[in-house]
C-alpha positions as CSV (number, residue, x, y, z in Angstrom):
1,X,-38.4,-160.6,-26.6
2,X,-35.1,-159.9,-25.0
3,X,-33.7,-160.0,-28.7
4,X,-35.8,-157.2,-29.1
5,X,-35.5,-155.5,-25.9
6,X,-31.3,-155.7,-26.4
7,X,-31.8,-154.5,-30.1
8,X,-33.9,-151.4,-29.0
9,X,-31.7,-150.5,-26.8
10,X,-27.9,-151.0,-28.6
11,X,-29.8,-149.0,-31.8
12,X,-30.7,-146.1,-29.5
13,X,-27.0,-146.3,-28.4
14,X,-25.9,-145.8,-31.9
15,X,-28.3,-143.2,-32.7
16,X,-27.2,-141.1,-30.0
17,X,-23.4,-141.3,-30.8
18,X,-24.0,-140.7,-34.8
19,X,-22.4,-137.1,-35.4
20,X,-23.4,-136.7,-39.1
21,X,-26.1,-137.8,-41.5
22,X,-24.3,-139.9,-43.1
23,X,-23.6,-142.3,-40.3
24,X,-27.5,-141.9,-38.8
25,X,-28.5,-143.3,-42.3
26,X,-26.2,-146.4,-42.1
27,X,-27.6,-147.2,-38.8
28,X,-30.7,-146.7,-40.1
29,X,-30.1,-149.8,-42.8
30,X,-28.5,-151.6,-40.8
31,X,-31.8,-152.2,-38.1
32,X,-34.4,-151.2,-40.8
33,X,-33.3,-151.8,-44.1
34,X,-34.4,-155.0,-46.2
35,X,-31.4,-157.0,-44.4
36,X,-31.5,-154.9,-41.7
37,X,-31.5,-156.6,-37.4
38,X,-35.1,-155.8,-36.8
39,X,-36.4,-156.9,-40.1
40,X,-34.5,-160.5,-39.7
41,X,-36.0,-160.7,-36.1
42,X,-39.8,-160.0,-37.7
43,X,-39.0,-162.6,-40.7
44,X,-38.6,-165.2,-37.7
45,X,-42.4,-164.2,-36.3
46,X,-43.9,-167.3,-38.9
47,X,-42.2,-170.5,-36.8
48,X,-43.8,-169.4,-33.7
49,X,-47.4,-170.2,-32.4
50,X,-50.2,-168.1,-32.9
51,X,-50.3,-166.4,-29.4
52,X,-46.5,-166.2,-29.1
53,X,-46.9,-164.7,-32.8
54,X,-49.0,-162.1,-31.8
55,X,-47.3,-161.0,-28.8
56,X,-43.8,-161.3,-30.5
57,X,-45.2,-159.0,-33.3
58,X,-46.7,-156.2,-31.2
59,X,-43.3,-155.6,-29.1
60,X,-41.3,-155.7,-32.2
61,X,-43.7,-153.3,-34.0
62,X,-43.2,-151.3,-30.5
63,X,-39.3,-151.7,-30.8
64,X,-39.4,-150.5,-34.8
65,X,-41.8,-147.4,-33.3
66,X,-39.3,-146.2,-30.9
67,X,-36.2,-146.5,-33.1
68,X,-37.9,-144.7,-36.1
69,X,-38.7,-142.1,-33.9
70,X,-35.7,-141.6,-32.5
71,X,-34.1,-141.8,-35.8
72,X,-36.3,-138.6,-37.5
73,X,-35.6,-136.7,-34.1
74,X,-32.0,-137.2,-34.6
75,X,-31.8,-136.3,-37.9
76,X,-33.5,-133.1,-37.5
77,X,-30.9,-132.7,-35.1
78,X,-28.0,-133.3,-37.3
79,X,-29.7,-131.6,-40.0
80,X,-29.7,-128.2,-38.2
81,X,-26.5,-128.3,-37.3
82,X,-25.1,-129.3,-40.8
83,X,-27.2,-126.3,-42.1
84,X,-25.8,-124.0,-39.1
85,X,-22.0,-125.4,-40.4
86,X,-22.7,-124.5,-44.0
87,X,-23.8,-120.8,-43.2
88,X,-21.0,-120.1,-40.6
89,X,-18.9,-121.5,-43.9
90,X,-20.8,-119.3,-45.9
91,X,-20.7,-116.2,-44.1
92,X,-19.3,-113.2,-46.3
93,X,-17.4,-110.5,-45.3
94,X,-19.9,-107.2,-46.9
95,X,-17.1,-104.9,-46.6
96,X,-14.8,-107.1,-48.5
97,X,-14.4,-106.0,-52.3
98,X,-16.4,-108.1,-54.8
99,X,-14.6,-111.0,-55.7
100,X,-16.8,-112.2,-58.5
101,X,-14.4,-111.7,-61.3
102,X,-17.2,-109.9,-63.1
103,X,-17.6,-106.1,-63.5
104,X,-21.3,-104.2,-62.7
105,X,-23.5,-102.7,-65.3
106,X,-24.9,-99.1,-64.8
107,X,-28.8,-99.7,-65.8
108,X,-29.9,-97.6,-68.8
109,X,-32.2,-95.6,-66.7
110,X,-29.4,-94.7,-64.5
111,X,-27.3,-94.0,-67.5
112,X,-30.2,-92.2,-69.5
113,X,-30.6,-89.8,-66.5
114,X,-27.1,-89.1,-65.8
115,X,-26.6,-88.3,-69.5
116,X,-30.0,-85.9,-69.3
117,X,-28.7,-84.0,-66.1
118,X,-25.3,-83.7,-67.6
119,X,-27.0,-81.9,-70.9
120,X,-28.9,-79.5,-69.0
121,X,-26.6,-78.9,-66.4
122,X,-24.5,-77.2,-69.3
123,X,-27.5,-75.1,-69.5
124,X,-27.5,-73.9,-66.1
125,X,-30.2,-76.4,-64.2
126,X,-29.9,-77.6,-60.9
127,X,-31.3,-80.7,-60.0
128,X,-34.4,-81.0,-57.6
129,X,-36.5,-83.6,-55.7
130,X,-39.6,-84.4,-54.2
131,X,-41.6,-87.6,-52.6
132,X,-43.0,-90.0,-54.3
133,X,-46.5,-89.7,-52.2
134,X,-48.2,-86.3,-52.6
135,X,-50.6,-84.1,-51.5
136,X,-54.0,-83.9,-54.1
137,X,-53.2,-79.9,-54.1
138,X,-49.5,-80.6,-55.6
139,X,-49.9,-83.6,-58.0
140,X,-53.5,-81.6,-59.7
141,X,-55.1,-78.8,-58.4
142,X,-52.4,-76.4,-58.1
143,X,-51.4,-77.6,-61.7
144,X,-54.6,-76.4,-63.0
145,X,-56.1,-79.9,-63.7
146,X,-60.0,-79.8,-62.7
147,X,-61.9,-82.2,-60.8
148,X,-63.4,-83.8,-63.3
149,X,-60.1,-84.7,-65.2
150,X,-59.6,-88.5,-66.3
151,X,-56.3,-88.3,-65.2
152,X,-57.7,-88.1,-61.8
153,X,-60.0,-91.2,-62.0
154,X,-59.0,-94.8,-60.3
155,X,-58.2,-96.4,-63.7
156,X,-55.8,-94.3,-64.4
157,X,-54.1,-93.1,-60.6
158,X,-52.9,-94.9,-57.5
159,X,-54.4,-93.1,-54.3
160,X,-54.2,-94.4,-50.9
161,X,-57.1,-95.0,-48.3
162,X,-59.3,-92.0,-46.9
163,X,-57.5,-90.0,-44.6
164,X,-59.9,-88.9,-41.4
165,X,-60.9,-85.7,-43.5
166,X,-61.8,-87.7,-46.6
167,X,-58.9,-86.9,-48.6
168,X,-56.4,-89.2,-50.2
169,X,-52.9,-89.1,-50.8
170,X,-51.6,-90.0,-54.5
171,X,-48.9,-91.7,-55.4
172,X,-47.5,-88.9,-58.0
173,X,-48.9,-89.8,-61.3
174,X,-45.8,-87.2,-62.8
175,X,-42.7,-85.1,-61.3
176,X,-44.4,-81.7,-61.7
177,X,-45.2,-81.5,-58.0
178,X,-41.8,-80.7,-57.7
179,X,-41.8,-77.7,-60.0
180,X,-45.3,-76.7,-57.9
181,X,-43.1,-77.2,-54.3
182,X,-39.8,-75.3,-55.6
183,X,-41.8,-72.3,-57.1
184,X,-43.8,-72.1,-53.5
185,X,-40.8,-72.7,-51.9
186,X,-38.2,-70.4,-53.9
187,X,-38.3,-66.8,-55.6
188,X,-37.5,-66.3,-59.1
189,X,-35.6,-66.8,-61.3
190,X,-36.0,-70.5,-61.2
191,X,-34.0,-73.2,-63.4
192,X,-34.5,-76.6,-62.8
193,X,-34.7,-80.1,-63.6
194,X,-36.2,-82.8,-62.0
195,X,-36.0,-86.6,-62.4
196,X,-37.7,-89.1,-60.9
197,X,-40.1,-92.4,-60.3
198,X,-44.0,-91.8,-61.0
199,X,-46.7,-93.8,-61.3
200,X,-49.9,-94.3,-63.2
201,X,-52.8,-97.7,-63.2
202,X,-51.1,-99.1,-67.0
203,X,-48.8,-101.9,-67.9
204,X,-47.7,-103.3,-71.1
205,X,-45.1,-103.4,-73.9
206,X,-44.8,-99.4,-73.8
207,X,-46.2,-98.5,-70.6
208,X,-45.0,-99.5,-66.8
209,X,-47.6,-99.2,-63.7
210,X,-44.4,-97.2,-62.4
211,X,-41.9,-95.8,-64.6
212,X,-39.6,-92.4,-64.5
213,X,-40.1,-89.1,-65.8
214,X,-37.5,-85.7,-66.2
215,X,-39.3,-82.3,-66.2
216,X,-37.7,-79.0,-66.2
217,X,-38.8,-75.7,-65.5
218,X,-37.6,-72.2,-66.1
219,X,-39.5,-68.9,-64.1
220,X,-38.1,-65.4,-65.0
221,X,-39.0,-62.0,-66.0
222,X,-37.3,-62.5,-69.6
223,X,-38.4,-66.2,-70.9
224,X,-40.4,-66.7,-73.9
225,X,-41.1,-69.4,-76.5
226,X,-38.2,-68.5,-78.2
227,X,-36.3,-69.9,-75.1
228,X,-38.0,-73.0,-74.9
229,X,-37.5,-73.9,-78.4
230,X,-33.6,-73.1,-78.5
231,X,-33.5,-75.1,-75.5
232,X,-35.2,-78.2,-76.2
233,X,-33.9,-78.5,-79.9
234,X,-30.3,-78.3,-78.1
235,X,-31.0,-81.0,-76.0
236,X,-32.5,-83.3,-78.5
237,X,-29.4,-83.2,-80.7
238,X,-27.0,-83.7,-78.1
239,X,-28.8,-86.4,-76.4
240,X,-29.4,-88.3,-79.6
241,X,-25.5,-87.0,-80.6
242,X,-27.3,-85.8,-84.4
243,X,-26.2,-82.4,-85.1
244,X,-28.5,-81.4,-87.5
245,X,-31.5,-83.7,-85.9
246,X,-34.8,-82.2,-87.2
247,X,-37.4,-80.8,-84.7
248,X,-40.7,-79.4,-84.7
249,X,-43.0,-78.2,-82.0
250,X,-46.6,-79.1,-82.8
251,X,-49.8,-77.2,-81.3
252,X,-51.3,-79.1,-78.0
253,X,-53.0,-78.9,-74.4
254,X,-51.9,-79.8,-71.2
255,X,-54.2,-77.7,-68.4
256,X,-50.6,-76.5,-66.3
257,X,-48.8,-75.1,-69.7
258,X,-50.4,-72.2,-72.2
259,X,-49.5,-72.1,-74.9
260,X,-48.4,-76.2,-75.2
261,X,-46.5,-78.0,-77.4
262,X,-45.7,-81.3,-78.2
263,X,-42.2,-82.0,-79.8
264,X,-40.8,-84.6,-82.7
265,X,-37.6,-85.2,-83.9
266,X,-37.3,-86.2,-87.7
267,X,-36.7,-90.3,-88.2
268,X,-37.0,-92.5,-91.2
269,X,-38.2,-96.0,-90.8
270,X,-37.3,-97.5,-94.2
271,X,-37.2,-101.2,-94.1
272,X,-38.8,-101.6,-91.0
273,X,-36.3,-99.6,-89.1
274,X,-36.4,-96.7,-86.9
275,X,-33.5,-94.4,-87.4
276,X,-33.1,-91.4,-85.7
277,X,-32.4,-88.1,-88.1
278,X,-33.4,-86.7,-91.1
279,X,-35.7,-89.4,-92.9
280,X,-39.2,-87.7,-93.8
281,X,-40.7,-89.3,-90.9
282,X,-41.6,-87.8,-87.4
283,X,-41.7,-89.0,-83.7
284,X,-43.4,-87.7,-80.9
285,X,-41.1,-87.6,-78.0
286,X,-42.1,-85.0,-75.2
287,X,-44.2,-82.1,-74.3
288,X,-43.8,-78.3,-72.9
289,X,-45.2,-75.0,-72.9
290,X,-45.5,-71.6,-71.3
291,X,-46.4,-72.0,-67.7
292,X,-50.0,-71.1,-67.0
293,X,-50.6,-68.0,-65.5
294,X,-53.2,-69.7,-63.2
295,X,-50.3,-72.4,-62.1
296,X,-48.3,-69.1,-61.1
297,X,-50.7,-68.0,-59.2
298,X,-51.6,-70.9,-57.5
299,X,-48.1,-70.8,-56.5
300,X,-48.0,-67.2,-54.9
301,X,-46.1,-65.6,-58.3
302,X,-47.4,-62.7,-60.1
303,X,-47.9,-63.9,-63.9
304,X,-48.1,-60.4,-64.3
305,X,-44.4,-59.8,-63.8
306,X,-43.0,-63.6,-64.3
307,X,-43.3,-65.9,-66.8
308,X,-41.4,-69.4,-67.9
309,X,-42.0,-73.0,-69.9
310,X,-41.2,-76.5,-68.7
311,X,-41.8,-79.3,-70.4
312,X,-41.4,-83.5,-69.8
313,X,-40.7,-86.9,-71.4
314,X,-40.6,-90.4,-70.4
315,X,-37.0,-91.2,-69.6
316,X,-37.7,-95.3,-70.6
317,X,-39.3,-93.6,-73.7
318,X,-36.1,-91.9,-74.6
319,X,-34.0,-95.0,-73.4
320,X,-35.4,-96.9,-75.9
321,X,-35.0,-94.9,-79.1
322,X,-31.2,-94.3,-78.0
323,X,-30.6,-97.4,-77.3
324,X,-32.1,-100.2,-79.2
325,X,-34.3,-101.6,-76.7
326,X,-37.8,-102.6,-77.9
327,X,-39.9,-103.2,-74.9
328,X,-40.2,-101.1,-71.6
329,X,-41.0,-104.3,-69.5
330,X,-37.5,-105.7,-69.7
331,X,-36.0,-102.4,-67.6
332,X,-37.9,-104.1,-64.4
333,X,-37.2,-107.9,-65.5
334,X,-33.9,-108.0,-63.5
335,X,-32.3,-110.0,-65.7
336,X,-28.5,-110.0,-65.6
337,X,-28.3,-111.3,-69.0
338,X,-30.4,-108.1,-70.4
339,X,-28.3,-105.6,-68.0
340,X,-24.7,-107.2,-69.2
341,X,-26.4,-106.4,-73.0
342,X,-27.5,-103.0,-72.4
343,X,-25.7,-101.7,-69.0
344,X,-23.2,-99.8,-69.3
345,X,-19.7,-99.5,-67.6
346,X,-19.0,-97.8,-64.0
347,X,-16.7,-95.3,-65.8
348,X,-19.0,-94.6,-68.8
349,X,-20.2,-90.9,-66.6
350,X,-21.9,-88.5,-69.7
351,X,-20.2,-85.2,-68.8
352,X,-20.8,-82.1,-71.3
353,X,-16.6,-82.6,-71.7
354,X,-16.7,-86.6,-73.0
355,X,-20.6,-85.8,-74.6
356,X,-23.4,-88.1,-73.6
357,X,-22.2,-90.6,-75.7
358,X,-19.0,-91.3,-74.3
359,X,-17.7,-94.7,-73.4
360,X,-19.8,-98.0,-75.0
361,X,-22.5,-100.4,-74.0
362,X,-21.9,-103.8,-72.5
363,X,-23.3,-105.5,-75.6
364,X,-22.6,-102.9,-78.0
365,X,-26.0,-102.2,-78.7
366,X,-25.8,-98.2,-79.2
């Protein structure tokens, strides 16, 4: 057994002196393998005697133990530091430019927004904010919608656990908390417009468990429906860049706005396909109204001597009809392929100078 002893001991030697993986996988063969030292010496175990065969076999199974474990230590070892080697190789500089020869894509919702604010900025709205989590009194109650509502139910809203007092906050199910927090917060007159992320329990081809909304709201001593209806027509032709796009304001109910209105814009969809313009054909794309007196009240403003509309659309919903893009779940795929097709340029900024069409998609899909 000194052959075995003397192997062991010039294999550990090796093992500890191999500096990459490489070379620990060569010594590895070259006592292990089919032809390898250690499997030669066990081939010889048959010529001796029984006992001596026995004996023989346990130390070289011993041997074989003790090199195989030293063998997956050290290549643990050497695997750590290549790894260590390849990220210190690796390491990139975040303040460098990027160097990827390939130029970013604004996403359409970014774009669709921009172009949005940019419209009604011409008209004089400022843009305003609010959290994402709300308060029950901002997100329903102080927008007039009743206990009993559906849109307060599970199925349709996202609430958080019980608070110690039993109440829940709400992920905001729409952006008009915001018109709720500027009219408590501000004094008429009031022009705004406010985009943002909401939520609501629903997912499929045309709706998003989150997706984004733009609302605007108007509170003065003067405003009317004539206001809201030279506003909104305004917008829809410039956004959709067709000058004499038809629109129409049909009779509806939403419990903050009285009297409400839903509005379409004229299409056709001969052959299968929607165009946008005169066509015979009509498409729903947002709602509005008068504010409620009770919502002014709830907000500390005297209907009595103020009045004003607002009004809301889906901004994926818009998105889609202006750009071509069939299904809302591809916004959120993060897909590089879809955003190189669809984005849009850095320089492509709407501005009520270049119009909201300026510049070209990525894939030339407008």
């Amino acid at each position: 057994m000194e052959d075995a002893d003397r192997l062991r001991d010039e294999v550990l030697g090796e093992i500890s002196r191999a500096e990459t993986p490489d070379a620990l996988e060569a010594i590895r063969v070259a006592a292990l393998g089919r032809r390898g030292r250690l499997t030669e010496l066990m081939r010889g175990l048959g010529a001796l005697a029984p006992e001596a065969r026995r004996e023989a076999g346990a130390a070289l199974n011993a041997v074989k133990d003790v090199i195989a474990a030293a063998l997956a230590e050290a290549g643990d070892r050497l695997g750590r530091a290549a790894r260590a080697a390849q990220l210190a190789g690796e390491r990139a500089d975040v303040t460098l430019p990027v160097q990827t020869g390939e130029t970013g894509r604004i996403h359409p919702i970014s774009q669709t927004v921009d172009e949005i604010v940019a419209i009604f900025g011409e008209m004089g709205f400022v843009v305003a904010e609010g959290p994402h989590i709300e308060e029950d009194f901002y997100n329903f109650t102080a927008l007039n919608i009743p206990p009993e509502h559906p849109a307060r139910q599970e199925h349709d809203t996202f609430y958080l656990p019980e608070r110690p007092d039993g109440s829940r906050l709400v992920l905001r199910t729409h952006t008009s908390p915001v018109q709720i927090r500027t009219m408590l917060a501000q004094t008429p007159p009031i022009r705004i417009i406010v985009p943002g992320r909401t939520f609501r329990a629903d997912h499929d081809a045309t709706h998003s468990p989150m997706f984004h909304q733009v609302e605007g709201l108007v509170i003065d001593r003067t405003t009317h429906m004539g206001h809201l209806k030279g506003c909104l027509i305004e917008f829809c032709r410039a956004f959709f860049d067709v000058e004499d796009l038809p629109v129409r304001f049909r009779p509806s109910y939403f419990p903050f706005t009285e009297p409400s209105a839903e509005v379409d814009i004229g299409c056709s969809r001969k052959g299968g396909e929607l165009k946008i313009g005169a066509g015979g054909d009509w498409l729903e794309i947002l709602g509005s109204g008068m504010v409620h007196p009770q919502v002014l009240r709830n907000c500390g403003i005297d209907p009595a001597e103020y009045q004003g509309f607002a009004f809301g659309m889906g901004i994926e919903r818009v998105a889609m009809l202006k750009y071509g893009i069939p299904d809302l779940r591809t916004f959120y795929d993060s897909d590089l392929r879809w955003l190189r097709y669809y984005g849009f340029l850095p320089l492509d900024i709407p501005s009520p100078v270049r119009g909201a069409l300026a510049g070209s998609m990525a894939g030339g899909a407008a």
